[in-house]
C-alpha positions as CSV (number, residue, x, y, z in Angstrom):
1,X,-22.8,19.5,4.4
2,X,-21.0,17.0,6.7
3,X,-21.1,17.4,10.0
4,X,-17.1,18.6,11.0
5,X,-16.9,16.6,14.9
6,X,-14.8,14.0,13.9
7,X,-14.0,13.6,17.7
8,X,-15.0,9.5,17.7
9,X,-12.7,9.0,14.8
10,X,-9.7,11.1,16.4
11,X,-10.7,8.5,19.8
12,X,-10.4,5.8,17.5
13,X,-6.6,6.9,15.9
14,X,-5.3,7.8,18.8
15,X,-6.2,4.0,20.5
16,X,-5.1,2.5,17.8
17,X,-1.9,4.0,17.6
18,X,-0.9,4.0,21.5
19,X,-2.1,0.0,21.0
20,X,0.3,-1.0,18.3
21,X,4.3,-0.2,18.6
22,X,5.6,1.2,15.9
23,X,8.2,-1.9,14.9
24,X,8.1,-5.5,16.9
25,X,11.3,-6.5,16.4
26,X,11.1,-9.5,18.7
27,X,9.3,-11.9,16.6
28,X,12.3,-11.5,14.0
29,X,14.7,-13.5,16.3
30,X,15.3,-17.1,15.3
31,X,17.8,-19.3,16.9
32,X,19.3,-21.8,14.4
33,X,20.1,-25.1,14.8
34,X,19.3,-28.0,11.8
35,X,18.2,-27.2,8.1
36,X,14.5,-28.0,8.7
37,X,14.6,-26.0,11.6
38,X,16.0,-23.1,9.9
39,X,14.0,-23.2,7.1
40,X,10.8,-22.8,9.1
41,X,11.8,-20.2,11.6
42,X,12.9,-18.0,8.0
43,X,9.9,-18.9,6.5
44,X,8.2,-17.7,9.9
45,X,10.7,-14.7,10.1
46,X,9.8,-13.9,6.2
47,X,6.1,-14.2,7.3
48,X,6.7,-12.2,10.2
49,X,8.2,-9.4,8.3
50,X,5.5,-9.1,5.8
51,X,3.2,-8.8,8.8
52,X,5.0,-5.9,10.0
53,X,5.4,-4.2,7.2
54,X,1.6,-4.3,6.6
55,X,0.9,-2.6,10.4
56,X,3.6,0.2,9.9
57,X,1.4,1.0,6.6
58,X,-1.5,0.8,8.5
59,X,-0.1,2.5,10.9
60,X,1.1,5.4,9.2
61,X,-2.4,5.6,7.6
62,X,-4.2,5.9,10.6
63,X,-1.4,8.5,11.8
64,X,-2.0,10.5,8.8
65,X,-5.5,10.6,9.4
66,X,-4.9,11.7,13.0
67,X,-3.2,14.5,12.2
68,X,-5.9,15.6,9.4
69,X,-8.5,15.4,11.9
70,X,-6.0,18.2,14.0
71,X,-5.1,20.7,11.3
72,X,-8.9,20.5,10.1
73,X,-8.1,19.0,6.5
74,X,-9.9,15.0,7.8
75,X,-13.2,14.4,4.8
76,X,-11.8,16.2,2.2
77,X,-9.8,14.3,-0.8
78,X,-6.2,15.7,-1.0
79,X,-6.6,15.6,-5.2
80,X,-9.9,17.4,-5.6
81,X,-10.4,19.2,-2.4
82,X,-14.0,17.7,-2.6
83,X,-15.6,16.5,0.9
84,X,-15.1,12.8,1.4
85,X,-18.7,11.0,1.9
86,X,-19.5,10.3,5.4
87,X,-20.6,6.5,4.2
88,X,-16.6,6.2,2.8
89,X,-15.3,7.4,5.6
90,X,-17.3,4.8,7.8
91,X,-16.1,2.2,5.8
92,X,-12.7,3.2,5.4
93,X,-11.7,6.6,7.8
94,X,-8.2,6.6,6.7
95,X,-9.2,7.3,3.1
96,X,-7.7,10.1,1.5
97,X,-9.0,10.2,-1.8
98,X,-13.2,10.5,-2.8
99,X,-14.1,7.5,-4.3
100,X,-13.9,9.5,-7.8
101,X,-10.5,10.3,-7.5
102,X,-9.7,7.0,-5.6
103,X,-10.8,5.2,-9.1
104,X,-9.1,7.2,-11.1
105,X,-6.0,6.7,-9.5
106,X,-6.5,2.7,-9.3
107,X,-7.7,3.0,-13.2
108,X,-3.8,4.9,-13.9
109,X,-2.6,2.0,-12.3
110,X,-1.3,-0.9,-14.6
111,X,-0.8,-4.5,-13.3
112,X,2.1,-6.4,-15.1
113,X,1.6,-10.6,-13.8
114,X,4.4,-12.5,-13.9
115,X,4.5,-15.9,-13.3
116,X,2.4,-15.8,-10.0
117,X,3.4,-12.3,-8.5
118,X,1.1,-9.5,-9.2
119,X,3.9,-6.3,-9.7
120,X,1.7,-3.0,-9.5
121,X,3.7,-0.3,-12.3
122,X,2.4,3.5,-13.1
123,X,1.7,4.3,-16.0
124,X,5.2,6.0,-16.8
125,X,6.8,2.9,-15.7
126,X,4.6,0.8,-18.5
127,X,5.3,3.3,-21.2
128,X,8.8,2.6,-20.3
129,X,8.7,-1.4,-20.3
130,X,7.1,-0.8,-23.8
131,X,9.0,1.2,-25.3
132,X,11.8,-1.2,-24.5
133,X,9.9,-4.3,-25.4
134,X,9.8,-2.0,-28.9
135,X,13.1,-1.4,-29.1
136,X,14.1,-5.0,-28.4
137,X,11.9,-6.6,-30.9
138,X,13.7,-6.1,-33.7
139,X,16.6,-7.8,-32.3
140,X,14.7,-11.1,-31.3
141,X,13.3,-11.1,-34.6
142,X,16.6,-11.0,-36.2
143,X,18.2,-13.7,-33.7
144,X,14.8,-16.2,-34.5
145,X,15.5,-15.4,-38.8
146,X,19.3,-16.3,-37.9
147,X,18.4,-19.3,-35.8
C-alpha cells in the first residue's frame, strides 16, 4: 500500500503555483514601427503566446493535483480508481491516469499529419472524417471519369 503523506508534493504545488502568475501579459506588448520590425516582435509575440499557454496548462495541472492532495483523491487514477504507482508519481506527480489507463487513452487517440502539423483527433472525430472521405469518394471518382 502507498504510503498516503503526500505533504512534500503538496510543498512542491503550492511553490510552484505562488511562483508563476497565472497570465504574463507583458511580454505580449510590441511597439511597431518598420515591416521587419514588426514581423519579429509578432513572431516573438506568437512565440510568446505559445509559451504561455503551455504554463497555464501546466499550471492548471499542478493546481488540480493540489487540490487532490486536499480532498484525499492524489495517487489514485480518476478512470479506474486504482492507486497510481509511487515511481509514476515521482516522475510525473501531476498524473492523473495509471499508466494502464494513461495508454489506453493515448492508444484511442488518432493522429491525422498534415503537411507538417501534427492535429491530435478522438476517435469519434476520425470516424467522422471517414465517413466523409466515404461519402465524397464517389463524387471525385465521377469528376476524374468526366475529366
Amino acid at each position: 500500500m502507498m504510503d498516503n503523506n503526500f505533504e512534500n508534493y503538496l510543498n512542491v504545488f503550492n511553490e510552484i503555483l505562488a511562483a508563476h502568475p497565472k497570465t504574463n501579459l507583458e511580454c505580449l506588448t510590441t511597439s511597431k514601427s518598420d515591416e521587419t520590425e514588426t514581423s519579429m516582435n509578432d513572431r516573438e509575440t506568437n512565440l510568446n503566446l505559445k509559451l504561455t499557454h503551455r504554463n497555464l496548462r501546466y499550471l492548471k495541472k499542478v493546481e488540480h493535483a493540489r487540490n487532490k492532495i486536499l480532498n484525499g483523491t492524489f495517487g489514485y487514477c480518476e478512470d479506474c480508481d486504482s492507486e497510481i504507482t509511487e515511481k509514476r508519481l515521482r516522475v510525473r506527480p501531476t498524473a492523473s491516469f495509471c499508466i494502464h489507463c494513461q495508454e489506453e487513452k493515448e492508444m484511442k487517440e488518432k493522429h491525422v499529419i498534415k503537411g507538417s502539423n501534427v492535429i491530435s483527433l478522438s476517435s469519434a472525430a476520425v470516424d467522422e472524417l471517414k465517413k466523409q472521405e466515404r461519402n465524397e469518394a464517389p463524387i471525385r471518382r465521377s469528376v476524374e471519369l468526366i475529366s
